[in-house]
C-alpha positions as CSV (number, residue, x, y, z in Angstrom):
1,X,0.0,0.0,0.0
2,X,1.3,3.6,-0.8
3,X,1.6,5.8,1.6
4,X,-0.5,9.5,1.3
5,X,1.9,12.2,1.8
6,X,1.0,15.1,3.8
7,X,1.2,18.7,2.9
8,X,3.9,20.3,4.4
9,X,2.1,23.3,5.0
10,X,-1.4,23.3,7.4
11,X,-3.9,25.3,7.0
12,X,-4.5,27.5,9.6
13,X,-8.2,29.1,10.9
14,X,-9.5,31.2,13.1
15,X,-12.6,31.2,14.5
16,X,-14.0,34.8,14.7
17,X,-16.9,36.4,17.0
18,X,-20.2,37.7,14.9
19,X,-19.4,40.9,15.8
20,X,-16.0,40.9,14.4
21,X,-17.1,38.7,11.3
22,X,-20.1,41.3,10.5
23,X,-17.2,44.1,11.0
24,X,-14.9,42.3,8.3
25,X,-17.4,42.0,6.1
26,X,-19.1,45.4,6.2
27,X,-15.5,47.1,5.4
28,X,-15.1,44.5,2.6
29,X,-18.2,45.2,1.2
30,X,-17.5,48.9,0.8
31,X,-14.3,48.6,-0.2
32,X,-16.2,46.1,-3.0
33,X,-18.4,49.3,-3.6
34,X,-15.7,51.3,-4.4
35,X,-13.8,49.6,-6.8
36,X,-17.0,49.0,-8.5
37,X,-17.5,52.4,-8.7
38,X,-14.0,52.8,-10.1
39,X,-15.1,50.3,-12.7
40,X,-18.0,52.6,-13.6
41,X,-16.4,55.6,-13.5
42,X,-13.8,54.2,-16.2
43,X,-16.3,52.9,-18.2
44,X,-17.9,56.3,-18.3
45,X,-15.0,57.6,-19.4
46,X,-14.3,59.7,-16.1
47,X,-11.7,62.1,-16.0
48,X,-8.3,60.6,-14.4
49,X,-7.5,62.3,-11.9
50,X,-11.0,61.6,-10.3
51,X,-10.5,58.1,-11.0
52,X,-6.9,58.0,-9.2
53,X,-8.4,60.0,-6.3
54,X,-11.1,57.4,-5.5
55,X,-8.5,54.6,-6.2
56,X,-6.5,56.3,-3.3
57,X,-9.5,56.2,-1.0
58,X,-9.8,52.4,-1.9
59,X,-5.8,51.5,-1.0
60,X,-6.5,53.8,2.2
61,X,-9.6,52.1,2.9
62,X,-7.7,48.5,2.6
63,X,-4.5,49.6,4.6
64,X,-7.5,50.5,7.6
65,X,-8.8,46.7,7.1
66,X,-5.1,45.7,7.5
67,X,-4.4,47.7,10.6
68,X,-7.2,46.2,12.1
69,X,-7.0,42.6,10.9
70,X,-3.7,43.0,12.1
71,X,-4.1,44.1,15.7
72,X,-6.6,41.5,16.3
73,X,-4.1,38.5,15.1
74,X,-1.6,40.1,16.9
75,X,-3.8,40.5,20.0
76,X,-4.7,36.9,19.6
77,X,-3.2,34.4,17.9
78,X,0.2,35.1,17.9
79,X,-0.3,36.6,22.3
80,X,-2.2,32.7,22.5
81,X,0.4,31.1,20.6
82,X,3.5,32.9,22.7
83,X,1.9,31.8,25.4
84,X,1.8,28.3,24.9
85,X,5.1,28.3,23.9
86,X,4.8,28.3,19.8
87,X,8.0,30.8,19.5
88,X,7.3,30.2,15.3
89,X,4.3,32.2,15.4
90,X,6.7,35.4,15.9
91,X,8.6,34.2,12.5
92,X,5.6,34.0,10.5
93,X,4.3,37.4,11.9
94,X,8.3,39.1,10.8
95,X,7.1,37.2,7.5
96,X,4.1,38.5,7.3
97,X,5.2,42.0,8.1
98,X,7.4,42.1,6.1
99,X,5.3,41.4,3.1
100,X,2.7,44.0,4.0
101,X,5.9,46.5,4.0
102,X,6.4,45.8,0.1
C-alpha cells in the first residue's frame, strides 16, 4: 500500500466572533463598492484624476482593514500562541510583516 503524503504546510483558521465577522465583512463590502465604482467611473470615461483620487480612498480604505486585521491576530493568535510556547508564530508574523511593507 502507498503511503498519502501530507502537505507540508497546514492550513490555519481562526474562529471569529459575529461581531467581528459582520465588521470584516461590512469594510469589505464597501471597499467592493468602491472599486465598482471605479469600474463605472472608467467605463464612463471619467476624467483621471477623479479616478486616481477614488483609487487612493480604496488603497486607504484596505490599509484600515489591514491595521485592524492585524491588531486582532496580533492580540490573539500570535499573544495565544506565545503563550503556549509556539516561538514560530513570531517568524511567521516578521514574515508577514514584512510582506505587507512591500
Amino acid at each position: 500500500m502507498e503511503e498519502k503524503k501530507e502537505c507540508c504546510h497546514c492550513h490555519k483558521t481562526k474562529e471569529r466572533s459575529e461581531k467581528e465577522y459582520k465588521d470584516m465583512i461590512n469594510r469589505l463590502n464597501r471597499i467592493e463598492g468602491q472599486v465598482r465604482g471605479v469600474k463605472r467611473m472608467v467605463e464612463e470615461d471619467a476624467y483621471c484624476p477623479d479616478i486616481l483620487i477614488q483609487v487612493s480612498a480604496i488603497n486607504a480604505a484596505l490599509n484600515s482593514f489591514n491595521k485592524v486585521l492585524l491588531a486582532n491576530h496580533i492580540r490573539t493568535c500570535v499573544a495565544d500562541d506565545i503563550r503556549e510556547g509556539k516561538d514560530e508564530t513570531i517568524d511567521e508574523l516578521v514574515v508577514t510583516l514584512q510582506k505587507l511593507m512591500k
